[in-house]
Kinemage of the C-alpha trace (Angstrom):
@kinemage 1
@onewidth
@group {chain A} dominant
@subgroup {mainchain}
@vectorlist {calphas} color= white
{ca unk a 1} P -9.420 -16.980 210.369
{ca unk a 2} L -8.818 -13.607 208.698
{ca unk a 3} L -5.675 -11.526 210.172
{ca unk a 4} L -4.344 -8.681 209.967
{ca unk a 5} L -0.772 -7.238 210.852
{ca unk a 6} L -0.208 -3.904 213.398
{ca unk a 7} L 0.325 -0.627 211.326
{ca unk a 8} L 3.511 -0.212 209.432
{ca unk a 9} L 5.093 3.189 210.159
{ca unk a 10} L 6.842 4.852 206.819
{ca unk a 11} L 9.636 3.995 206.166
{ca unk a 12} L 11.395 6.735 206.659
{ca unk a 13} L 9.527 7.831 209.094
{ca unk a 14} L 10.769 4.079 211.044
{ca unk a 15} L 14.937 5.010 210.048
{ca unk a 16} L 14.487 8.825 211.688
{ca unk a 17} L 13.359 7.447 214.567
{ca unk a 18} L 16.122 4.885 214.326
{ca unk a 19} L 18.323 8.116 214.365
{ca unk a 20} L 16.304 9.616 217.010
{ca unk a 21} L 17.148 6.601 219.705
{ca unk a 22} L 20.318 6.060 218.988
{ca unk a 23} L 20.877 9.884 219.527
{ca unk a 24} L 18.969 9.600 222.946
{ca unk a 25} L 20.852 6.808 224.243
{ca unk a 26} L 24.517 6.852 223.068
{ca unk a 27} L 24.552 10.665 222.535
{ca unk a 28} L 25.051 12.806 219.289
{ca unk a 29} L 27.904 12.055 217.106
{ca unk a 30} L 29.032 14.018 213.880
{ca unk a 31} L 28.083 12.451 211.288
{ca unk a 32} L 26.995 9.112 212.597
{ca unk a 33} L 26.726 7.094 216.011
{ca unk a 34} L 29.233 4.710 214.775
{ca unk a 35} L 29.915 1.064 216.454
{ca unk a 36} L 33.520 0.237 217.231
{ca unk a 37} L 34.681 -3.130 216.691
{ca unk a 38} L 33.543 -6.083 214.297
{ca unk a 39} L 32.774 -8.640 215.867
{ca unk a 40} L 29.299 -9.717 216.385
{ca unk a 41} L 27.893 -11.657 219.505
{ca unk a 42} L 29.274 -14.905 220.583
{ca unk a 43} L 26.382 -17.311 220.816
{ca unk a 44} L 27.166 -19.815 223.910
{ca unk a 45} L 25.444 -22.497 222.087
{ca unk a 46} L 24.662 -23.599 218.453
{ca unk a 47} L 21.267 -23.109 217.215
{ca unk a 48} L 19.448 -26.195 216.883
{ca unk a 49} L 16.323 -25.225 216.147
{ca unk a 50} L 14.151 -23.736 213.011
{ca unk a 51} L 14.932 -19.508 212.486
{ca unk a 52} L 12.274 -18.246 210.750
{ca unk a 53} L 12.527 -14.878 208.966
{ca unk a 54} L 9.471 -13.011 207.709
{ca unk a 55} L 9.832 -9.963 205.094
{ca unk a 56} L 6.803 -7.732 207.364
{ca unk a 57} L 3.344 -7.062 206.671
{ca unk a 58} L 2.264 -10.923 207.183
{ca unk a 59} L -1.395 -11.772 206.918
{ca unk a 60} L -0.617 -15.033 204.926
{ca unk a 61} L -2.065 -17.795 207.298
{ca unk a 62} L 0.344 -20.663 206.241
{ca unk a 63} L 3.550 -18.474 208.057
{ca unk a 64} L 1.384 -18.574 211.433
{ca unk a 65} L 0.835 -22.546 211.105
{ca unk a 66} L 4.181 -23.008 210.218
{ca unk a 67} L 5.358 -21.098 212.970
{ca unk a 68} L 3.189 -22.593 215.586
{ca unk a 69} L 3.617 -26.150 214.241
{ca unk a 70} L 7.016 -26.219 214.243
{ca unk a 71} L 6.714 -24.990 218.151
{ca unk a 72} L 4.456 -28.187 219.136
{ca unk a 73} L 1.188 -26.953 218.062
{ca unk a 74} L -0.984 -27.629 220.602
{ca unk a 75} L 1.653 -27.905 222.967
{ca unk a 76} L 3.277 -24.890 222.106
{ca unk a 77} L 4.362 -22.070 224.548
{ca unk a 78} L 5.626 -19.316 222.536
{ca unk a 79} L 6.936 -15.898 224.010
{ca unk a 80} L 6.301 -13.161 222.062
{ca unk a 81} L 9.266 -10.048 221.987
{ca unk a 82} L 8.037 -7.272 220.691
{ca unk a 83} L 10.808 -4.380 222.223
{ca unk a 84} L 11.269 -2.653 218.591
{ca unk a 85} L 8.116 -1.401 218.611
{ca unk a 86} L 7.247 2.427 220.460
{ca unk a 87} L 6.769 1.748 224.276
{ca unk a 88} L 3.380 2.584 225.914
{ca unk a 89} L 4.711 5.867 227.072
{ca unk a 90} L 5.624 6.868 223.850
{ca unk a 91} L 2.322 5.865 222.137
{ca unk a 92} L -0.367 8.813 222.213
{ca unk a 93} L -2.820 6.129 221.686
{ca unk a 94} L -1.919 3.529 224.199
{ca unk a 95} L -5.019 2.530 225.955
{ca unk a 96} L -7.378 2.476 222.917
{ca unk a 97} L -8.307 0.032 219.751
{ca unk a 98} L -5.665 2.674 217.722
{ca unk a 99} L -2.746 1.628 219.843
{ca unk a 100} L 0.702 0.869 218.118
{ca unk a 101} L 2.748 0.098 221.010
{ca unk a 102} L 5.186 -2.832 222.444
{ca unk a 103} L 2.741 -4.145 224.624
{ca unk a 104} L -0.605 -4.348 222.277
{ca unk a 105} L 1.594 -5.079 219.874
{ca unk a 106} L 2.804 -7.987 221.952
{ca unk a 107} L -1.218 -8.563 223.076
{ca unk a 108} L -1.822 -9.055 219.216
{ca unk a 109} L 0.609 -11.404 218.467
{ca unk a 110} L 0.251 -13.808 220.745
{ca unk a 111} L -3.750 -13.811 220.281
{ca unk a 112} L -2.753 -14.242 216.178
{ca unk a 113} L -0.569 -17.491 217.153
{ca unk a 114} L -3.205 -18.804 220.134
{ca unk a 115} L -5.808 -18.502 217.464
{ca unk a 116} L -3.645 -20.938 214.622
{ca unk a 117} L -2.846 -23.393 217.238
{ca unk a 118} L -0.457 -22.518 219.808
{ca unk a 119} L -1.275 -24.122 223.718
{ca unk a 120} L 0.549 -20.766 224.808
{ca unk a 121} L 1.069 -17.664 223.768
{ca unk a 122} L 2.263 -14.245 225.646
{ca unk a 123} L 4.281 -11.135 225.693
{ca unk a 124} L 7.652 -10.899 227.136
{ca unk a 125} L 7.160 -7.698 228.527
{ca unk a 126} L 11.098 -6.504 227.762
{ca unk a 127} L 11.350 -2.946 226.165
{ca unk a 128} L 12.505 0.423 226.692
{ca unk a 129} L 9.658 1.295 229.591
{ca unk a 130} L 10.955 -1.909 231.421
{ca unk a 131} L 14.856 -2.488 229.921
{ca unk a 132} L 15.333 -3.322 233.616
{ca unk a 133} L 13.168 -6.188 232.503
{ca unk a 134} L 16.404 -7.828 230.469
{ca unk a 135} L 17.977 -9.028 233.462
{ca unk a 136} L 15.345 -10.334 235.440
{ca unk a 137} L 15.722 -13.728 236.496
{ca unk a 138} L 12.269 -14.471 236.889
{ca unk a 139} L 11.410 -13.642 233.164
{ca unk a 140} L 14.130 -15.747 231.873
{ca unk a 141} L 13.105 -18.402 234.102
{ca unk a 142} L 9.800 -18.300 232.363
{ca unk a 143} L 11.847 -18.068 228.853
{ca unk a 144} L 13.529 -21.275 229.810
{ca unk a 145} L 10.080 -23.261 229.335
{ca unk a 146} L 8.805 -21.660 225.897
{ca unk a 147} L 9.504 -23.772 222.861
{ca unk a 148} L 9.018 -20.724 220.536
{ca unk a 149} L 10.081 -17.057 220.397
{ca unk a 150} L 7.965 -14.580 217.781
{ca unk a 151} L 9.811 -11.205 217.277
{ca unk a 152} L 8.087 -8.313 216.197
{ca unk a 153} L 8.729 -5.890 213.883
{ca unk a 154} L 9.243 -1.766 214.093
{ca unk a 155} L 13.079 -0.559 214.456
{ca unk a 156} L 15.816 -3.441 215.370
{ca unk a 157} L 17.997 -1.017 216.883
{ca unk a 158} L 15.603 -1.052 220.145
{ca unk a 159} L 16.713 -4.453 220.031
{ca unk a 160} L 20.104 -3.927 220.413
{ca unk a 161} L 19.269 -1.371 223.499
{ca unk a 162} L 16.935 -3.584 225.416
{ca unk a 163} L 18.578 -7.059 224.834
{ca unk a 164} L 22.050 -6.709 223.950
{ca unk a 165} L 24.515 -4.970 226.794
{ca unk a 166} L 25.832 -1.666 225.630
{ca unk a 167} L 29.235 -1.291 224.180
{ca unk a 168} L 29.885 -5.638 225.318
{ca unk a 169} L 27.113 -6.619 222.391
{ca unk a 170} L 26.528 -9.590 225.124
{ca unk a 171} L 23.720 -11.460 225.918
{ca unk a 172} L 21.560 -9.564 228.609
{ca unk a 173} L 19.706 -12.817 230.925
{ca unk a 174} L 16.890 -12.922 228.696
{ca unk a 175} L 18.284 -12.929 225.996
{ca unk a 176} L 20.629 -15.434 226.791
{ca unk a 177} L 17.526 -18.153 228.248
{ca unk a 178} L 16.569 -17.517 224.860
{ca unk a 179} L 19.788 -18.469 223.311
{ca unk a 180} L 19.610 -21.352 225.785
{ca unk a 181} L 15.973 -22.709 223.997
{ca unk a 182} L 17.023 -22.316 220.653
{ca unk a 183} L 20.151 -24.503 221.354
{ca unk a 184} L 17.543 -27.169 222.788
{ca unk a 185} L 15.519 -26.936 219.068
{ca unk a 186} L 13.048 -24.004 220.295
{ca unk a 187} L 11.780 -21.880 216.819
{ca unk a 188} L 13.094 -18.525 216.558
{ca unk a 189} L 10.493 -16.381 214.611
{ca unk a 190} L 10.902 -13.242 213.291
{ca unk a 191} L 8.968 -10.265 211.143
{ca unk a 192} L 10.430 -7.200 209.889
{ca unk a 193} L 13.171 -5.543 212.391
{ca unk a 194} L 12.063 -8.997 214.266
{ca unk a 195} L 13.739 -10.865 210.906
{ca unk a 196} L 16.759 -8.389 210.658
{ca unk a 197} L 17.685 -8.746 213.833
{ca unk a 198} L 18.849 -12.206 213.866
{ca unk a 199} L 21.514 -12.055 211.303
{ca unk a 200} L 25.142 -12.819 212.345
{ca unk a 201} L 26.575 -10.505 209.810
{ca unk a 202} L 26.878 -6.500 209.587
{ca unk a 203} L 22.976 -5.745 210.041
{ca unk a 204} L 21.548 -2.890 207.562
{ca unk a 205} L 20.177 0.218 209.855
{ca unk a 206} L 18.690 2.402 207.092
{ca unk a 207} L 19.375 3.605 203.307
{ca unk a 208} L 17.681 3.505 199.773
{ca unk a 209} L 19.628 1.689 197.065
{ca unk a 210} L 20.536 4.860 194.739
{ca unk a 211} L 21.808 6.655 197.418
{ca unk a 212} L 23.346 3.705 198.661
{ca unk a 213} L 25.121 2.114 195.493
{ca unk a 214} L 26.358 6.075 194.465
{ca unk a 215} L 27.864 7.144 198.199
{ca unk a 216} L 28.306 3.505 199.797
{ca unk a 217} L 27.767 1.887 203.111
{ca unk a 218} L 29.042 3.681 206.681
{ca unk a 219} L 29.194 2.449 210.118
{ca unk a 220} L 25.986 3.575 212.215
{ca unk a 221} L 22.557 5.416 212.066
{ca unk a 222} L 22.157 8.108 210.035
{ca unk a 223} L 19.475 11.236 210.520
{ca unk a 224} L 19.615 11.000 206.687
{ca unk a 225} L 16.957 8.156 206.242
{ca unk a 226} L 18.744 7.751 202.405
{ca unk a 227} L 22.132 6.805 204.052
{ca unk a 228} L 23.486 3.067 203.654
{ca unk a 229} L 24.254 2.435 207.496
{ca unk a 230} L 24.980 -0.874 209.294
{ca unk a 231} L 26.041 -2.156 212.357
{ca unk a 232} L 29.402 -3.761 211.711
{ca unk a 233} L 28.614 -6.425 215.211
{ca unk a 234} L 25.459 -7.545 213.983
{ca unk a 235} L 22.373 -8.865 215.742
{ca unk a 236} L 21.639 -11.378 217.517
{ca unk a 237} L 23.486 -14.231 215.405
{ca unk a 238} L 20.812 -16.841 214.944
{ca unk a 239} L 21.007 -16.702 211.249
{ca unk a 240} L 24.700 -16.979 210.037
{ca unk a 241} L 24.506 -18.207 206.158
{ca unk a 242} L 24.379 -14.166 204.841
{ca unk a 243} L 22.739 -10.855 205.268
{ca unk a 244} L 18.902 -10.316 205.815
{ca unk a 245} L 16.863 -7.829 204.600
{ca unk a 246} L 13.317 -7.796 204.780
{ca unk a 247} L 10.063 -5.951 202.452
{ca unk a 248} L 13.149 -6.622 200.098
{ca unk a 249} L 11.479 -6.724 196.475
{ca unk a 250} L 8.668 -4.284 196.974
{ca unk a 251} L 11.166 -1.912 198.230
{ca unk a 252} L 13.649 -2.643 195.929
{ca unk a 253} L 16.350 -3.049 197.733
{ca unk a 254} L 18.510 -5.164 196.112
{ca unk a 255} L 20.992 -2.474 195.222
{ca unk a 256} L 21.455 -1.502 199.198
{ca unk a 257} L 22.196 -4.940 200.163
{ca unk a 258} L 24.520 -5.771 197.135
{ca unk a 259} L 26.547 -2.532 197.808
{ca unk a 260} L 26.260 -3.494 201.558
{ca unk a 261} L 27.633 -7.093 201.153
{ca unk a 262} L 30.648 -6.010 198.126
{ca unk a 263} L 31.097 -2.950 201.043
{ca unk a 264} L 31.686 -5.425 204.336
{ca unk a 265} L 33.220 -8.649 202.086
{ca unk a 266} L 30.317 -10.474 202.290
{ca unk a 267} L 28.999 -13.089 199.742
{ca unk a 268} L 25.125 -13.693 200.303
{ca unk a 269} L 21.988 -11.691 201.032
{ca unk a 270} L 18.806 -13.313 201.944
{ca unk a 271} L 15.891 -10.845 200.939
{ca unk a 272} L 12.417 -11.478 202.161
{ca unk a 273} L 9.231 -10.032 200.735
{ca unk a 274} L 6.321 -8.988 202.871
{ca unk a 275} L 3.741 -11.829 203.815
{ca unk a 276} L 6.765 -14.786 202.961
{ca unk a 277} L 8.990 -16.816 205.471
{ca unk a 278} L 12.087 -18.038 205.053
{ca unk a 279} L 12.337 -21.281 207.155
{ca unk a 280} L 16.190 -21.744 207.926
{ca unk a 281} L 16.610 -25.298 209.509
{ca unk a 282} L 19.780 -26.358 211.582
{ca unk a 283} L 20.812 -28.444 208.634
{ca unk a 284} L 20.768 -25.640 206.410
{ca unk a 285} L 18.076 -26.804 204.446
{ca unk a 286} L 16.214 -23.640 203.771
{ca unk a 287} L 12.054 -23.666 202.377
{ca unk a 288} L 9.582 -20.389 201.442
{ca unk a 289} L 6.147 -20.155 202.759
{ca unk a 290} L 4.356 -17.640 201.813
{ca unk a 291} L 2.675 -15.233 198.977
{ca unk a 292} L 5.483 -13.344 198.079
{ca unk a 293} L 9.659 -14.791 197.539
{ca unk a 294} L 13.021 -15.129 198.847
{ca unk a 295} L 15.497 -13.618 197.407
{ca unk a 296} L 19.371 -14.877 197.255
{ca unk a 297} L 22.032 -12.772 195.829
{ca unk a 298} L 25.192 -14.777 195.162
{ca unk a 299} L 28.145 -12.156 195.061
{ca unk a 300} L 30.948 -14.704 194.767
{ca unk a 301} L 31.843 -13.907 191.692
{ca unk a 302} L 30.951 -10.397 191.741
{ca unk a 303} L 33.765 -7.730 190.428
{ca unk a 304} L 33.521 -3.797 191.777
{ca unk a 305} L 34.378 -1.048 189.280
{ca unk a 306} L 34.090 2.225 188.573
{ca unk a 307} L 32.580 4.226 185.297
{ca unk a 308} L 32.419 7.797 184.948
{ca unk a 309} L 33.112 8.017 188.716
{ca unk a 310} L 30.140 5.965 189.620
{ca unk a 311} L 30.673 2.893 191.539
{ca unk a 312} L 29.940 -0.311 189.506
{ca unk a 313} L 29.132 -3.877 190.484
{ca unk a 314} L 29.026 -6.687 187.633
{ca unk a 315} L 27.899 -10.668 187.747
{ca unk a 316} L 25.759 -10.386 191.153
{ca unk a 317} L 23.487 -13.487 190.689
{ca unk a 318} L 19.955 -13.349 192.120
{ca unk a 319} L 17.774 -16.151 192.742
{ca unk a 320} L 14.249 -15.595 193.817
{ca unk a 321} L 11.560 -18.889 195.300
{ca unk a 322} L 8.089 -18.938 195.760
{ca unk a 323} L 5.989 -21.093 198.100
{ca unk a 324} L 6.938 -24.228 198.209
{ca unk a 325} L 10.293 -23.942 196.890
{ca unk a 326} L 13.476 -25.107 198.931
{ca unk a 327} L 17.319 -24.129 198.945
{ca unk a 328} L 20.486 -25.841 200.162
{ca unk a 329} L 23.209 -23.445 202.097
{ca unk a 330} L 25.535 -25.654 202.199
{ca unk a 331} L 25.691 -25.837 198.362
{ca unk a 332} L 24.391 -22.651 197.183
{ca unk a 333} L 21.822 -24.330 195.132
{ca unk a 334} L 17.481 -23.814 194.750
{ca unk a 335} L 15.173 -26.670 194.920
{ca unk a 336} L 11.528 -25.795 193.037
{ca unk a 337} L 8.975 -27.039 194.328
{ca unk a 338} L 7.403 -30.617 192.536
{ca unk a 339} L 4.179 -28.314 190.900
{ca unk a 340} L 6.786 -25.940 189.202
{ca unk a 341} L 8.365 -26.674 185.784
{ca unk a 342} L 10.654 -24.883 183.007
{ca unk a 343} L 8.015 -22.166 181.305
{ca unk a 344} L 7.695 -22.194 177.289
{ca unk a 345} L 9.013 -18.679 176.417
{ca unk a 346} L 6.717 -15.820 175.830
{ca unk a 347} L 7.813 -13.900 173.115
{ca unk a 348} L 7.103 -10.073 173.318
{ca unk a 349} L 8.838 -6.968 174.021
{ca unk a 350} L 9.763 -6.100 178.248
{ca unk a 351} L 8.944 -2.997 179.007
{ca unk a 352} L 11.934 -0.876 180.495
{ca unk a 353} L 11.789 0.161 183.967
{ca unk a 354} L 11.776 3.357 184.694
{ca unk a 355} L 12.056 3.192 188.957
{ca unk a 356} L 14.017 0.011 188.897
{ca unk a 357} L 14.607 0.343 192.647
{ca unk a 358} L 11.308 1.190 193.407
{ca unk a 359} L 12.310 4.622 195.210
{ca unk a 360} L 10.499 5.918 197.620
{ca unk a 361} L 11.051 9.397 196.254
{ca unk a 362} L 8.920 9.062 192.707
{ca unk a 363} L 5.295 10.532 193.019
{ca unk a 364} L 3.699 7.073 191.205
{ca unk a 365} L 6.458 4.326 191.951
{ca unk a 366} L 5.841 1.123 191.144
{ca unk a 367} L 6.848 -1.340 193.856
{ca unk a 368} L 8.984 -4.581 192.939
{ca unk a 369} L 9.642 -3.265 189.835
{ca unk a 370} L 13.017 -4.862 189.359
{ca unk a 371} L 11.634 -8.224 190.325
{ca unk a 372} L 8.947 -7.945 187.886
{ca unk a 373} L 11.444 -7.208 185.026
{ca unk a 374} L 13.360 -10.492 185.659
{ca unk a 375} L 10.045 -12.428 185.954
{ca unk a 376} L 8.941 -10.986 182.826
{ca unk a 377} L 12.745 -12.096 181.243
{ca unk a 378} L 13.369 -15.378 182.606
{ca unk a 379} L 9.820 -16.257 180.781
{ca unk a 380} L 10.336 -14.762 177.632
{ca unk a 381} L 12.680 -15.601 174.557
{ca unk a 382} L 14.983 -12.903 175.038
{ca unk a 383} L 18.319 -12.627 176.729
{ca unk a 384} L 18.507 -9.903 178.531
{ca unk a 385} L 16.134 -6.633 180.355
{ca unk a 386} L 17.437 -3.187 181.706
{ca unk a 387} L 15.422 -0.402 183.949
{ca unk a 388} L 16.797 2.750 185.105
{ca unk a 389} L 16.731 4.546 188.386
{ca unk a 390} L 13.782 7.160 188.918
{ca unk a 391} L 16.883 9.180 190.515
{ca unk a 392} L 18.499 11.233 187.382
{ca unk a 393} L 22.412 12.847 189.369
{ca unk a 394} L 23.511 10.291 188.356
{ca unk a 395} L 20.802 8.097 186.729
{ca unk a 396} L 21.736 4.257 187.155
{ca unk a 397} L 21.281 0.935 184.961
{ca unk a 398} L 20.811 -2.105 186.052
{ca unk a 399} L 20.987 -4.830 183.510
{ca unk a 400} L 19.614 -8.257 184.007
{ca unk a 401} L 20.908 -11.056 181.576
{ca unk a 402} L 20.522 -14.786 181.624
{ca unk a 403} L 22.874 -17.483 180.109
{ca unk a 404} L 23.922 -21.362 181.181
{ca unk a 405} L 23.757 -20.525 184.890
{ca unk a 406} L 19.789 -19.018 184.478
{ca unk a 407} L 16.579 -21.083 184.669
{ca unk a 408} L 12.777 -20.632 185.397
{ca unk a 409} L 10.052 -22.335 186.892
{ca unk a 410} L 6.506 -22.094 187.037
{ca unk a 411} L 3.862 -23.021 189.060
{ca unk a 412} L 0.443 -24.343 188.649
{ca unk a 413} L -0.682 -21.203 189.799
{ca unk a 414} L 1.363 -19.103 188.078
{ca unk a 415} L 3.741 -17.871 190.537
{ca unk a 416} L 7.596 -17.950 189.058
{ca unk a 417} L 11.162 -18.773 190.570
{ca unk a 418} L 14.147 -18.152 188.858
{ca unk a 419} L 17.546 -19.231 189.368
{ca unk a 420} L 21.119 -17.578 188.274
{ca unk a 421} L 19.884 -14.274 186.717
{ca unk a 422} L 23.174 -12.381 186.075
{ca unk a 423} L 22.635 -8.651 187.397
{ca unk a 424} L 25.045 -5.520 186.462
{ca unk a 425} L 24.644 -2.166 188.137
{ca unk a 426} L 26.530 1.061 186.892
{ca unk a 427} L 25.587 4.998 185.484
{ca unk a 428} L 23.386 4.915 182.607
């Protein structure tokens, strides 16, 4: 069956309204609504089951199957959360086929995974018309016999307000029954904001990467949709092997979430394109499904700098897998897939790219232009690519380089991985 995906606000438009709720509900703050503490939520069991994080925008049918197979198929009862998206009462088209709301939202969903296979399907109607909703022991009684969870996308910070309990960053009831499943091996699904959310680690609110490599990362949500905010507790803690960020490579966002990690000490980002999956077993045996890739950036042996005042990162390693591909945790290492093998290089010249993080600023931007410069490198017979920043005060350079630690594959149908590309970021 053909699908289709609910409307994708801007995305600025999604980090002002970020701003927006987290002014309504905590208050203002100059400059930020910051989060005290860093700790993130205490999970009262281990996950045993599959966490499956989706970059947004997903049409591709393979995630759905994936998702509902690894639930029980035919058997499976999936609930589907979908409290990041507008409530009804907020949506001036609630009540019609142009709705954009948490409950069609939720309607949609669970019709997409009914119609690839799923016994079950329904909304867990939990958002910020029924936050009372959180607590209710009847709800999480009917959590406690799902054997999937599918979280939407829209603005993971409604998350945090509907689910989590305030200033405590605890489990509300529902959220806990949920815990409960997943500790019992029931899949834990997730697109977009639905993705972000389940990281352990400080969880990215908002921010573009110029902005964000030149002024660095703060504590909270910002008004300014350019700022590099996070929330030092986290999310929900499902996924604790690194830092998510989703509609990473068409975005280009692998500045924001390098700065983020070399800002908070951490050592790996997981970036997920739109229409791909991540599928994060127990074991940590990690596999991509899906039309676009997963992106790993290995900061380990990443040094910080500084050059003519502007902040400088040098030997961030980024891996990126296609469909079929796997990748251990444990040991840091990529698995192609059996169809993909080492390319013959391509000589030629790379063009240089001229919006290398893809901003969202530049009248004709090119998305995923970063990743396309390191495809078009780790093919070729040359050593090493550069691109620019469309932003000029100051203009950046990222250089990508390969060496011992690089490889390629290819696939039968053309689609390339690449593993150990050596990436430097400083002023041009």
């Amino acid at each position: 069956m053909s699908t289709t995906h609910p409307p994708t606000p801007p995305r600025r438009a999604v980090v002002i309204a970020a701003a927006a709720l987290a002014t309504a509900l905590l208050g203002p703050a100059a400059p930020a609504t910051a989060e005290p503490g860093s700790a993130g939520p205490r999970p009262t069991e281990p996950t045993a089951g599959p966490v499956i994080l989706i970059g947004g925008s997903l049409s591709d049918e393979r995630v759905y199957e994936e998702i509902v197979r690894l639930a029980g198929g035919e058997d499976a009862r999936i609930g589907v959360i979908t409290a990041s998206s507008v409530p009804e009462s907020q949506d001036p088209d609630a009540g019609t086929p142009d709705c954009n709301n948490s409950r069609c939202n939720g309607d949609y969903y669970a019709d997409l995974l009914e119609g690839h296979g799923a016994g079950d399907a329904e909304w867990i109607p939990v958002d910020l018309d029924h936050v009372e909703n959180a607590e209710s022991a009847e709800i999480a009684a009917r959590v406690g016999d799902m054997t999937g969870f599918f979280f939407g996308g829209g603005d993971q910070y409604r998350y945090v307000t509907t689910l989590l309990r305030g200033d405590r960053h605890e489990d509300s009831a529902v959220l806990s029954a949920i815990r409960a499943r997943a500790a019992q091996g029931a899949v834990v699904a997730g697109t977009s904001a639905g993705a972000a959310i389940q990281q352990a680690g400080p969880m990215v609110t908002g921010g573009d990467s110029h902005p964000g490599i030149v002024d660095g990362s703060r504590p909270g949500y910002f008004e300014d949709p350019s700022v590099l905010g996070h929330l030092p507790r986290g999310g929900f803690g499902f996924f604790t092997h690194g830092l998510v960020d989703t509609h990473f490579a068409e975005r280009g966002r692998q500045g924001r979430m390098a700065r983020l990690a070399l800002d908070t000490g951490q050592e790996r980002v997981f970036g997920v394109d739109e229409d791909t999956a991540l599928v994060a077993s127990p074991d940590g045996r990690f596999r991509v499904v899906g039309s676009g890739a997963v992106h790993v950036l290995d900061l380990r042996g990443a040094s910080v700098g500084s050059h003519q005042g502007v902040w400088t990162a040098d030997d961030v390693r980024w891996t990126s897998l296609t469909h079929g591909d796997a990748y251990r945790a444990d040991t840091w290492t990529a698995v192609p897939a059996d169809d993909k093998s080492a390319p013959a290089s391509e000589p030629g010249r790379i063009r240089v790219g001229r919006d290398v993080f893809s901003s969202p600023d530049a009248r004709s931007g090119e998305p995923g232009q970063m990743l396309r410069l390191a495809r078009e490198l780790s093919v070729s017979d040359l050593t090493a690519a550069y691109g620019l920043s469309h932003e000029r005060r100051p203009r950046l350079r990222v250089d990508l380089s390969l060496d011992s630690r690089s490889a390629a594959y290819v696939g039968g149908d053309g689609a390339v991985s690449f593993t150990g590309i050596r990436v430097d970021i400083g002023p041009a």
